[in-house]
C-alpha positions in Angstrom: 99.2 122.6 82.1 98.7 119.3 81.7 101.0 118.4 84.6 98.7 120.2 86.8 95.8 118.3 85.4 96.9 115.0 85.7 97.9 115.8 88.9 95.1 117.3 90.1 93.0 113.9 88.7 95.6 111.1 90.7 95.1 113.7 93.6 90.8 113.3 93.1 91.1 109.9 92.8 93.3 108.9 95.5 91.0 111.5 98.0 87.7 109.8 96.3 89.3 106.2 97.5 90.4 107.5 100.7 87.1 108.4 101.3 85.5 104.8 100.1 87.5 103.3 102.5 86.8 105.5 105.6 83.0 105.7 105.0 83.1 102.1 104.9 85.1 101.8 107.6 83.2 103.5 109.9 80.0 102.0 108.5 81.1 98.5 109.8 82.0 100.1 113.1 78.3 101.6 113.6 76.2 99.2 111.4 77.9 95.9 111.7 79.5 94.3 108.2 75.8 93.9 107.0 77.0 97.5 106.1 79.4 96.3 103.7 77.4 94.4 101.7 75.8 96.6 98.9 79.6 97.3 98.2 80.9 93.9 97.5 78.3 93.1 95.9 79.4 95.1 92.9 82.5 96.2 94.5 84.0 97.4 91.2 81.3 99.5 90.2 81.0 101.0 94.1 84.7 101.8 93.8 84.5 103.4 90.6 82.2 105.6 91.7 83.9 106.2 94.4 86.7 107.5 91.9 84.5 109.6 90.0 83.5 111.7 93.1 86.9 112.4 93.6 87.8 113.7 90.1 84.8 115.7 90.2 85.4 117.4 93.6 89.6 117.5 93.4 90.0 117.5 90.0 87.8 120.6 89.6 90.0 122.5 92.8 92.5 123.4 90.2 90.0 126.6 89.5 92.3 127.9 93.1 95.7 128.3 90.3 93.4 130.6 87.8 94.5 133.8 88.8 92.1 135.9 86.4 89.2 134.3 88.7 88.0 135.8 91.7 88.0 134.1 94.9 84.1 133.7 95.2 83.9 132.0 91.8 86.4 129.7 92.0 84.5 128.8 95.0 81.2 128.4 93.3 82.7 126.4 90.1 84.7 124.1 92.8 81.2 123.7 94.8 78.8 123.2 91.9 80.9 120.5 89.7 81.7 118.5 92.9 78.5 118.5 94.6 76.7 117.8 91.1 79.4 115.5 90.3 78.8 113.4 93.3 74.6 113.6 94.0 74.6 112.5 90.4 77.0 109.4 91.0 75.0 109.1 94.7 71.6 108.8 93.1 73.2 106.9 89.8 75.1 103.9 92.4 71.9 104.2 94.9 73.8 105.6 97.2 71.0 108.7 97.8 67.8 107.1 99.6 64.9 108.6 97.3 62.2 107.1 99.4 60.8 110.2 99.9 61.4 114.2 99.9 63.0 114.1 103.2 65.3 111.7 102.8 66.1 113.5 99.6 66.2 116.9 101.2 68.3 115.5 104.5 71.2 113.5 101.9 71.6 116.6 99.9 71.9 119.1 102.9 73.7 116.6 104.6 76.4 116.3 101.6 76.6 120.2 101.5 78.1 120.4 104.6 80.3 117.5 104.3 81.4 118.9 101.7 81.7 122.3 103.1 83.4 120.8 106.4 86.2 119.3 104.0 86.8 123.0 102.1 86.7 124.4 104.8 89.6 122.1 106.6 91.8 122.5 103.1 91.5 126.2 103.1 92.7 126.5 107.0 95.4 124.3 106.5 96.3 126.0 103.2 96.1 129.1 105.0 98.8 127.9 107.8 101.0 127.0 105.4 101.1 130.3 103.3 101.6 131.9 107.0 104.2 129.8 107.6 106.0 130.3 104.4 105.4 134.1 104.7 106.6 134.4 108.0 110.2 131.8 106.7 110.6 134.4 103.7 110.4 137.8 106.5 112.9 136.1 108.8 114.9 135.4 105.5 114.6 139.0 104.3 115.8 140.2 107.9 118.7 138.7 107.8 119.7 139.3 104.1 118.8 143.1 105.1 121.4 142.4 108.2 123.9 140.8 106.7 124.0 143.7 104.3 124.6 146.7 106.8 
């Protein structure tokens, strides 16, 4: 178990960087590298943060190997610790503008579905690849059955 943990924390981590470095990425591409100054600035800090959000939201998809738990609630744990996970290190790092309720309102909605778009390409892919094996372990089965007769 705790093989699956640590795993599931380098995993986090490495995705939380990943992350880090795309957003910033693309921030330089649309803003110019004024964007990249709030970062390195206290780049350690930003990066650590950057870290955290990634154990909270892969760390946390290790509720998907409880098999006791129902789909819908591994679902909801997986959702609530990493979105709480990450507005709280957003507003902790500034990285959530709290000028004013709509700001607020747009960042949070906004981080939902990023969130949600990000599940929602896991589970797909996930999905394949159980098909794929599946389908491998039928053609296997054929031919044991075939060899047999």
């Amino acid at each position: 178990m705790l093989k699956r943990i640590l795993k599931y924390l380098f995993y986090g981590v490495s995705w939380g960087w990943n992350f880090f470095i795309i957003i910033n990425i693309i921030g330089v591409m649309t803003f110019g590298d004024s964007f990249l100054k709030p970062t390195m600035e206290n780049f350690v800090h930003q990066a650590l943060g950057a870290a955290l959000v990634g154990i909270c939201c892969g760390t946390t998809a290790i509720v998907y190997t409880f098999e006791k738990m129902q789909f819908w609630q591994q679902i909801g744990i997986h959702f609530f610790v990493g979105l709480t996970g990450y507005f709280t290190v957003a507003y902790k790092f500034g990285w959530m503008p709290v000028t004013d309720e709509f700001h607020i309102a747009t960042y949070i909605l906004l981080g939902i579905l990023i969130f949600a778009a990000i599940w929602s390409c896991f589970y797909f892919y996930n999905r394949h690849e159980v098909k794929k094996v599946n389908r491998r372990l039928g053609e296997l089965e054929s031919e044991k059955e075939e060899s047999v007769d």
